[in-house]
Every structure is written in C-alpha cells, then in structure tokens.
C-alpha positions as CSV (number, residue, x, y, z in Angstrom):
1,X,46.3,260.6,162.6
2,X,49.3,258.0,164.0
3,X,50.9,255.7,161.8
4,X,51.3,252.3,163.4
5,X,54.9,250.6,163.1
6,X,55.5,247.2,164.1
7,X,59.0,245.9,164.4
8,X,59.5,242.4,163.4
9,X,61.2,239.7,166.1
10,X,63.7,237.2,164.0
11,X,62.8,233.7,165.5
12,X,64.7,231.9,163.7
13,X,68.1,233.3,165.0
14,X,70.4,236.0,162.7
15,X,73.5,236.7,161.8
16,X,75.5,239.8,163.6
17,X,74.8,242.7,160.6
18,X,74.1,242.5,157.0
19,X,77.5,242.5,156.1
20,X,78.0,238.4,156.9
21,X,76.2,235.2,158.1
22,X,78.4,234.6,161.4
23,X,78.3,234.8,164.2
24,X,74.7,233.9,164.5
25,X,72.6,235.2,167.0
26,X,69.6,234.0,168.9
27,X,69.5,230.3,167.6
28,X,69.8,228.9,164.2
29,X,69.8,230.8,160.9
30,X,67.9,229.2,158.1
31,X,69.9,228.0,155.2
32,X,73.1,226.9,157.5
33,X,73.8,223.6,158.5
34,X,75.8,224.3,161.3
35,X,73.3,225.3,164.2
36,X,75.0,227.9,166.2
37,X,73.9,227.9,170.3
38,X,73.8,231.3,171.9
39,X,76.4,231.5,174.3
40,X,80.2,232.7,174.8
41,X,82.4,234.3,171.5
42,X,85.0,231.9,172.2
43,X,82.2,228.9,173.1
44,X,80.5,227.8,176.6
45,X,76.8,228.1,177.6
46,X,76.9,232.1,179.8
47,X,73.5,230.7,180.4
48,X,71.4,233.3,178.4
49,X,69.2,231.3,175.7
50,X,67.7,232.0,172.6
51,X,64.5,233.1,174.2
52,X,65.9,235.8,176.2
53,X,67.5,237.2,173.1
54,X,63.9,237.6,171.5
55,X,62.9,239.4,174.7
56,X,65.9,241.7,174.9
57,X,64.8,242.7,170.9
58,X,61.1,243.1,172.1
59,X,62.4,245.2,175.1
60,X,64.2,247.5,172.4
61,X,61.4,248.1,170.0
62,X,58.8,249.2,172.8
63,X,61.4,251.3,174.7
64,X,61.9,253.0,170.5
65,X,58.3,253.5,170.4
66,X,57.1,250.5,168.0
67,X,53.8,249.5,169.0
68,X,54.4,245.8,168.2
69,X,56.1,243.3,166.9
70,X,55.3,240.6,164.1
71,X,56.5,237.1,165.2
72,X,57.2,235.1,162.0
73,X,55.7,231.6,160.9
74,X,57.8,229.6,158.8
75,X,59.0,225.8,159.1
76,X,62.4,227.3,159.9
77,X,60.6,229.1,163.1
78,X,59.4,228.7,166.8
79,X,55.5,228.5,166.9
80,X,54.2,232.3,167.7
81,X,51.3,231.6,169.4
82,X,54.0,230.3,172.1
83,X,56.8,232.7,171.9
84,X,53.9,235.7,172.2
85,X,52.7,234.4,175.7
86,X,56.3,234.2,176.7
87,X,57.1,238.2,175.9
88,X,54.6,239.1,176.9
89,X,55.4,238.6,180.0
90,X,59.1,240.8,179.5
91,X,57.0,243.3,178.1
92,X,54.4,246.5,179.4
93,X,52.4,247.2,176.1
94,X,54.2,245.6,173.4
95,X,51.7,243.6,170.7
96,X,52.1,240.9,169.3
97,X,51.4,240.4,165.5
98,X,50.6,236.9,165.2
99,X,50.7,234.7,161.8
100,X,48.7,231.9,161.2
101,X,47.7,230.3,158.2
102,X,43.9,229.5,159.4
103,X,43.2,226.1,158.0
104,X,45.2,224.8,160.3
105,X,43.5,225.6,163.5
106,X,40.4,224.7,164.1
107,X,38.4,228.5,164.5
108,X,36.8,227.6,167.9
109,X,39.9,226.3,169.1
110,X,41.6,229.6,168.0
111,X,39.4,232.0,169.4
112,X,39.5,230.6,172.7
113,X,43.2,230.2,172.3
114,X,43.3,234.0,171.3
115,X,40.8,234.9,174.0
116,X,43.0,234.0,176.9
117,X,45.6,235.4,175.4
118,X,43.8,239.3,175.3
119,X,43.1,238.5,179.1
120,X,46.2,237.6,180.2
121,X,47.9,240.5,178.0
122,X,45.6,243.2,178.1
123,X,44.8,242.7,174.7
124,X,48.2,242.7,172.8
125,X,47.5,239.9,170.9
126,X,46.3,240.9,166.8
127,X,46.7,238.5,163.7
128,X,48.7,238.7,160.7
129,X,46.5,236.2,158.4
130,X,48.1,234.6,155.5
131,X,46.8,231.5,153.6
132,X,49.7,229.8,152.1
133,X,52.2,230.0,149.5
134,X,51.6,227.0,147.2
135,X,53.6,224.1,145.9
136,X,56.2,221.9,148.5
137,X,56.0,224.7,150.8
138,X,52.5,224.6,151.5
139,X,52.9,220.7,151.5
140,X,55.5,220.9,154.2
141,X,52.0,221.8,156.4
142,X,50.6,218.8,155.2
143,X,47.8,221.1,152.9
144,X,47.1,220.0,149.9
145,X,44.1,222.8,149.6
146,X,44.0,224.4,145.8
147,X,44.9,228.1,146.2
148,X,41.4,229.3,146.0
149,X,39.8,227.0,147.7
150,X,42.3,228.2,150.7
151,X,40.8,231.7,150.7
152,X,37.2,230.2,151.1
153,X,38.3,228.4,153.7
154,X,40.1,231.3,155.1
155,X,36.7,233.5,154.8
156,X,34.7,230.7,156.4
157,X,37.2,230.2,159.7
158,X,36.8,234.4,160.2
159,X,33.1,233.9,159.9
160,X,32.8,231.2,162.6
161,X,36.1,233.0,164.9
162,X,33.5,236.3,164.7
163,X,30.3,234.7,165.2
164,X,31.1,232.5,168.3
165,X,33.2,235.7,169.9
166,X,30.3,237.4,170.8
167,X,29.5,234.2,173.1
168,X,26.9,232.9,171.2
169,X,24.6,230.8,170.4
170,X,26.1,230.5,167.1
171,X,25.6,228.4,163.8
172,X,27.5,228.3,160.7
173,X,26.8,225.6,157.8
174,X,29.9,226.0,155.5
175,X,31.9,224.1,153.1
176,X,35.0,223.6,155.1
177,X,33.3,224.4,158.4
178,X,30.6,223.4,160.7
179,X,29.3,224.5,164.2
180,X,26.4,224.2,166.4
181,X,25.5,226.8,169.4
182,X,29.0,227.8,169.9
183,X,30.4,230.6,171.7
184,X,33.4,231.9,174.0
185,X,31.6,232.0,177.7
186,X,32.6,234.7,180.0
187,X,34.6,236.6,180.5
188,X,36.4,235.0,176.9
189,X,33.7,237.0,175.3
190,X,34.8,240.3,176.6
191,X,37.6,240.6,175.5
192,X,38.4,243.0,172.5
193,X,38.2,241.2,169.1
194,X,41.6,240.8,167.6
195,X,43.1,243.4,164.5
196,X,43.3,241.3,161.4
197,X,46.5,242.0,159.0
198,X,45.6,240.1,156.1
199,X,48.4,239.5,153.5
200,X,47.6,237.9,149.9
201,X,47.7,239.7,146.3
202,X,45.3,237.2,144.6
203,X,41.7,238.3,143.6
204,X,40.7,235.5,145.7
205,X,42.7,236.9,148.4
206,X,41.6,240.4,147.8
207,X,37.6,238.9,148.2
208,X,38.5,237.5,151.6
209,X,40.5,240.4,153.2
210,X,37.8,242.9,152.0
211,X,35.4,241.2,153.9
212,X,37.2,241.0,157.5
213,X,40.3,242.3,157.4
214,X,41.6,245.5,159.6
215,X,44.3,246.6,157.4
216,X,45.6,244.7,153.9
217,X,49.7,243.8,154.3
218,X,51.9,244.0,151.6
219,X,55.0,243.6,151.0
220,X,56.5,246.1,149.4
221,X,56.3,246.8,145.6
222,X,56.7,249.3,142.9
223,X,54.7,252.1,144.4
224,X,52.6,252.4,141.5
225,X,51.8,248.6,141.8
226,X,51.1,249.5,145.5
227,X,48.7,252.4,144.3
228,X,46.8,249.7,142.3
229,X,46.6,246.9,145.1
230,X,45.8,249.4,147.9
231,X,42.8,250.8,145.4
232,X,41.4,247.7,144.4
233,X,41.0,246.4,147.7
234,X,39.3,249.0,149.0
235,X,36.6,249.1,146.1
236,X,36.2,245.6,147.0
237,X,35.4,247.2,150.9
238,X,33.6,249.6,150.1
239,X,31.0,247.4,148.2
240,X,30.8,245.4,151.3
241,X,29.8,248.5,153.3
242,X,33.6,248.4,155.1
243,X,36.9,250.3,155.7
244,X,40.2,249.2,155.8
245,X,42.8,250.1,156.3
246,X,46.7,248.9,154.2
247,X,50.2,248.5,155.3
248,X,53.3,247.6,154.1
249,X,56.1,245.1,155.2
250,X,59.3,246.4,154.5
251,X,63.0,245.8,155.2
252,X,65.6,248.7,155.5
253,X,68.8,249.4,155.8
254,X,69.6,253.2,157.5
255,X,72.7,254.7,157.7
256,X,73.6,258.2,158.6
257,X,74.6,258.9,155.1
258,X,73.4,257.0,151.7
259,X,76.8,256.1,150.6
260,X,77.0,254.5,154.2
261,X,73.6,252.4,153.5
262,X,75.1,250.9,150.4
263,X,78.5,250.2,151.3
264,X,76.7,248.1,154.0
265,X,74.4,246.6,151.0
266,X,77.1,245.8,148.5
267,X,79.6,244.0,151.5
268,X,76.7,241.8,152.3
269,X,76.3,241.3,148.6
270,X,80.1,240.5,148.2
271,X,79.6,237.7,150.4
272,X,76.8,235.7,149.3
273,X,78.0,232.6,148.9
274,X,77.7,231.5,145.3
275,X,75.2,228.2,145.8
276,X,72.9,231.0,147.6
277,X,72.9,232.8,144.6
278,X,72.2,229.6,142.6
279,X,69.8,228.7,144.6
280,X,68.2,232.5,143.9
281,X,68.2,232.2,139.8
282,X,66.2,229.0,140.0
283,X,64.1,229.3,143.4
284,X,60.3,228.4,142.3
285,X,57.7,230.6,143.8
286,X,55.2,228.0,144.0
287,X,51.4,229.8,143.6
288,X,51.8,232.6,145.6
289,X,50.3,235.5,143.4
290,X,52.7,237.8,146.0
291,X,56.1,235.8,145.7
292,X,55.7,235.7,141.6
293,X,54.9,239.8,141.4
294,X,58.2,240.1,143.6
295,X,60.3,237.3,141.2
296,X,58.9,239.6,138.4
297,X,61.3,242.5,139.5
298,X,64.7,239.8,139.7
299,X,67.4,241.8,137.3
300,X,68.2,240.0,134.5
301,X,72.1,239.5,134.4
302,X,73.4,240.0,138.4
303,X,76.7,241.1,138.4
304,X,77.1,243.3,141.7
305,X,74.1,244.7,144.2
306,X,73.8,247.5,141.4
307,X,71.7,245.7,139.4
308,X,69.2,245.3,142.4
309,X,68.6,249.0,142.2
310,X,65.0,249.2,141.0
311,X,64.6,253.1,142.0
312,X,65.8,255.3,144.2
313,X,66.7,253.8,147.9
314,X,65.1,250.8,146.4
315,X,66.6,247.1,146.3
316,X,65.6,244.3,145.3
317,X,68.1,242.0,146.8
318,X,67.1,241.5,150.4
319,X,66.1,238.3,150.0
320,X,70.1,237.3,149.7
321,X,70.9,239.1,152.4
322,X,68.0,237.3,154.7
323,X,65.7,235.0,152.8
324,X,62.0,236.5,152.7
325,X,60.8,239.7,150.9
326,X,62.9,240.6,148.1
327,X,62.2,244.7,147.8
328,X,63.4,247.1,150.7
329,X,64.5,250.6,151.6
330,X,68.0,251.7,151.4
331,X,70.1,254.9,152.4
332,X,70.0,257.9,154.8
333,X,68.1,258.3,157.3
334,X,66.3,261.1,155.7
335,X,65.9,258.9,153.0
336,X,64.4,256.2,154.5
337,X,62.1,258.7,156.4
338,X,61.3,259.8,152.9
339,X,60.8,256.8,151.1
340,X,58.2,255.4,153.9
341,X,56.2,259.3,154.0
342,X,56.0,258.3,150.0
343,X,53.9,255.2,151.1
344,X,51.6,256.5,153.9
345,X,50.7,259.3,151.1
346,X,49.8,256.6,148.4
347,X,47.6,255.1,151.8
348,X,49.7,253.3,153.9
349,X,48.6,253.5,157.4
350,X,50.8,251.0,159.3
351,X,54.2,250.0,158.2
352,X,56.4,246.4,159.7
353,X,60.2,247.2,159.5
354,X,63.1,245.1,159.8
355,X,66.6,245.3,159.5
356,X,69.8,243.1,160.9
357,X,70.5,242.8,163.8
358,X,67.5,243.5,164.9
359,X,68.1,244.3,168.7
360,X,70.7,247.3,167.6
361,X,68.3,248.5,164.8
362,X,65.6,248.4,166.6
363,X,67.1,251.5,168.5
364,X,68.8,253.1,165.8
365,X,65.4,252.8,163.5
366,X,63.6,254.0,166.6
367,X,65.8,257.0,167.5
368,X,66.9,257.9,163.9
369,X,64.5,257.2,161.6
370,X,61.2,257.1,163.0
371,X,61.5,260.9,163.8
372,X,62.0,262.3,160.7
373,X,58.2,260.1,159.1
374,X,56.0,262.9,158.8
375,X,53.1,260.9,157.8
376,X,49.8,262.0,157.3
377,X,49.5,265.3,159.4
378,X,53.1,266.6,159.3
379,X,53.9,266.6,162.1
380,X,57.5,266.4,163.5
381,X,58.5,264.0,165.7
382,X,56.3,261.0,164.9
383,X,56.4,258.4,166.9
384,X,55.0,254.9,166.4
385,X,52.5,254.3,169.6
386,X,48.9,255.7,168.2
C-alpha cells in the first residue's frame, strides 16, 4: 500500500534557506515590509516573475516523485483556485491540493468551478477543507460565524457540492443552505468527485470530517496526541458506515547528518529578529482548537533553539523560522525517514512536507529522503506516486 506525499508550493514568496529572511524569493514574504520583486541579485526585472517560480517548484516535486502539491490560503497569499489552473498547465500529473474555507463559496458555484477544473486537468484538482481559525483572523474574511456553527455550515456545503455532482435533480433544505433541482449537466457530472483533506481538531470538526472527508489532516503533534486524534475520528467513521483515511502536515529540515540539520535550525534561530520573537510569546490563537494544542507545547523560558526540542528530531520552533505550524522534523536523512515511518505506523497514510527553499528541497527531500520511508509494506525504495 503507497503512501501519498504532497509537497507544498510557498505562494507567498520565501526567503533563500532557513538560515535568514533575504533574499526573498518568488514574491513577498509575510511579516516584511519591504516587498522584494523577483528579478536580478544586484536589481533589474530578467523578466522571470513570481509565477514562474511556483511552476519551476511544481516542476521539481513531480520530477522527485510527490504526487501533489498543497497551495496555501492565507490573506498573505495568491487565490489557489487561480494559481492551480495556471500549473497545471507546466505540469503532466501533478495535483493540486486546494484549501478553501467553504462558507465562502457558494457549493454550486464551487462544484462547477471544481468540475471544469478535473476536465481541463485530468482530474488533479482535490481539496484541503478547513473552516477557519477564529478571532480577527477569521474576521479579515469578513465571517463572523461562531466556531460551531462553521462546521454545520461546512457539513451542509459538502452535502449540497455531493448531491448536485451527480447531475441531479437535487434538493437540500438546510440551515445555511438552500437549493432546488440542481445539478452539474454533462459532461461536469462526469468528472471524478474531488479527495477531501479535511483539517480541524474540534469535536465539531471531528463530526464533520467523519462524515465526508477522504483523509483527516493534521498538523503534526506529540505522536501520542496523534494516536488519540487519528482514533477518535475514525470511531466517529465507522459509526457512520465510512473509512478514512489521516495524514499529517509536516515541515522538515534534512541534512546528510543530524548535527548538520541543527546547525541549520539554531543559525535560523540566531537570527530571528527579536520583535518576531515578541510577537511569538504574545501571538493569540484565536478559537482554533488546532493552533491552541500546538501553543500548548511553546517552552516556557526560550533561550536558544534547544528549548524547542520536544523529542527526538522534533522542534517546535518552525513557526519562527516561517510562520505556520509550529512542530516539525529535524536531522538526518535516515532520521527524518524514520521519524515519518513512526507516523504511517500510528496510521498515517499521506504526509504534506515542506521545507525552505522549497524548489532545492523539493529535490533533495525527493532524492534523499523519500527513499529511505518504508511505510506500511517495507518496502525499499518508496516513492510518493500511488
């Protein structure tokens, strides 16, 4: 049995390596003022853009052997449902992970949308479906939904994007949604229903993704926090007459040897600036069950990366490095390899990596590490394409 493993494709611009923020790559970087263009070391437009830096990364990971790659969705980001149709096009049978936070599409509009996208792909397109994190950043969207109520709304737009894909006639009297005779004509109605990724660590959110979701996404966690999530949402399945499948979302940093992996770690600690770190001690994680179990692990004095050791190869830092996640994977590659065959056995059946930069770790990961995951069957040589 394959172990799918997306790579993920950094719209919002990056900085060259973990080690420092400049230069910047690809576009902006979130958290910096001064927007950086792509174009020449010393300055001057050489004419390739932002755009063709996200296709040059997607390029990388397919020819490494990830399957896909997960477009993020922040306010600091392009819009994926855009930059998908565009590599698609510099790409043979690279997917496309797509988040969406589903109460702001309309679930008509969204299947269509996603419908012509399968037909003019092939069917790369799949969805990563979060519901918001809560609090100003949810309010930047301009949803004022209670956290609960989001996941209802979440279940009801899957129930009317499933019932009309079929083509209909199709009916659905809900709280947040109503529809009359729907249905995608032909040949919309075709074409392969979607995979659903469904992150959330809420028992509201657990309710939802149990009853449509292909695989639960986490990020990653203590594994013995992991073991619990991954076993209460499949009891929740189960009851419902389902499967599903989990996966994690992790960031890594692989070196030929460990001591390699952390010098990398602690020189990107050493230059953090210090309002970034200030900014870390007080950040508010708003009502996102997810974001508060990760600001749970946060060391309590911080005087070097050390203290971010939570276990073996595991840091909780990353978020300095790169905003996002907090808890990734650090040290050889036989570590890594060994860290991520410790989460397919607890039931992990698809992984998302990243690391910085991601065009040149997208072929080192690829080459180096990737290899040595033994996964399920044990056998050598894993690759990523099922």
């Amino acid at each position: 049995m394959s172990i799918d493993v997306f790579w993920r494709i950094p719209t919002h611009g990056e900085p060259g390596s973990h080690r420092a923020r400049d230069p910047f790559r690809g576009d902006w970087f979130p958290g910096n003022d001064n927007k950086t263009l792509s174009g020449l070391g010393g300055g001057g437009d050489d004419g390739f853009t932002y755009i063709d830096y996200l296709a040059e990364i997607a390029r990388a990971a397919e020819i490494s052997g990830f399957q896909g790659g997960l477009i993020p969705s922040f306010p600091n980001t392009d819009e994926p449902w855009v930059i998908a149709a565009f590599l698609a096009r510099e790409t043979k049978n690279f997917r496309f992970m797509i988040p969406f936070q589903p109460g702001f599409l309309n679930p008509v509009v969204a299947a269509r949308m996603t419908a012509s996208l399968q037909r003019a792909t092939g069917g790369r397109a799949l969805y990563n479906v979060i519901t918001g994190g809560g609090g100003p950043s949810q309010l930047w969207w301009g949803d004022p939904v209670k956290h609960d109520d989001r996941y209802g709304r979440t279940t009801e737009f899957l129930d009317v994007l499933k019932g009309i894909w079929a083509g209909g006639p199709f009916s659905y009297n809900g709280q947040f949604y109503q529809v009359e005779d729907a249905g995608l004509p032909d040949p919309l109605s075709k074409e392969e229903y979607p995979e659903i990724y469904f992150s959330g660590s809420s028992d509201a959110a657990l309710a939802s993704a149990s009853k449509h979701a292909d695989y639960y996404l986490s990020w990653l966690e203590p594994l013995d926090l992991i073991k619990e999530k991954f076993a209460r949402v499949k009891e929740r399945t189960d009851h419902l007459g389902r499967k599903i499948k989990c996966s994690i979302r992790v960031d890594i940093v692989a070196r030929p040897t460990e001591e390699e992996a952390w010098r990398e770690v602690s020189r990107g600690f050493e230059n953090i600036p210090k309002e970034v770190l200030d900014r870390y001690k007080a950040q508010n994680a708003g009502d996102s069950v997810g974001a508060n179990r990760q600001r749970g692990l946060r060391p309590q004095t911080i005087n070097s990366y050390k203290d971010f050791i939570l276990s073996p190869n595991i840091w909780t830092g990353f978020s300095l490095l790169r905003g996002g996640q907090t808890l990734g994977i650090v040290g050889s590659y036989e570590n890594v390899a060994a860290r991520l065959d410790e989460l397919v056995q607890l039931g992990t059946d698809a992984f998302i990596l990243a690391s910085t930069p991601h065009l040149e770790e997208a072929y080192r990961v690829g080459e180096e590490v990737l290899p040595l995951v033994r996964g399920k069957s044990g056998a050598s040589n894993l690759r990523a394409v099922a």
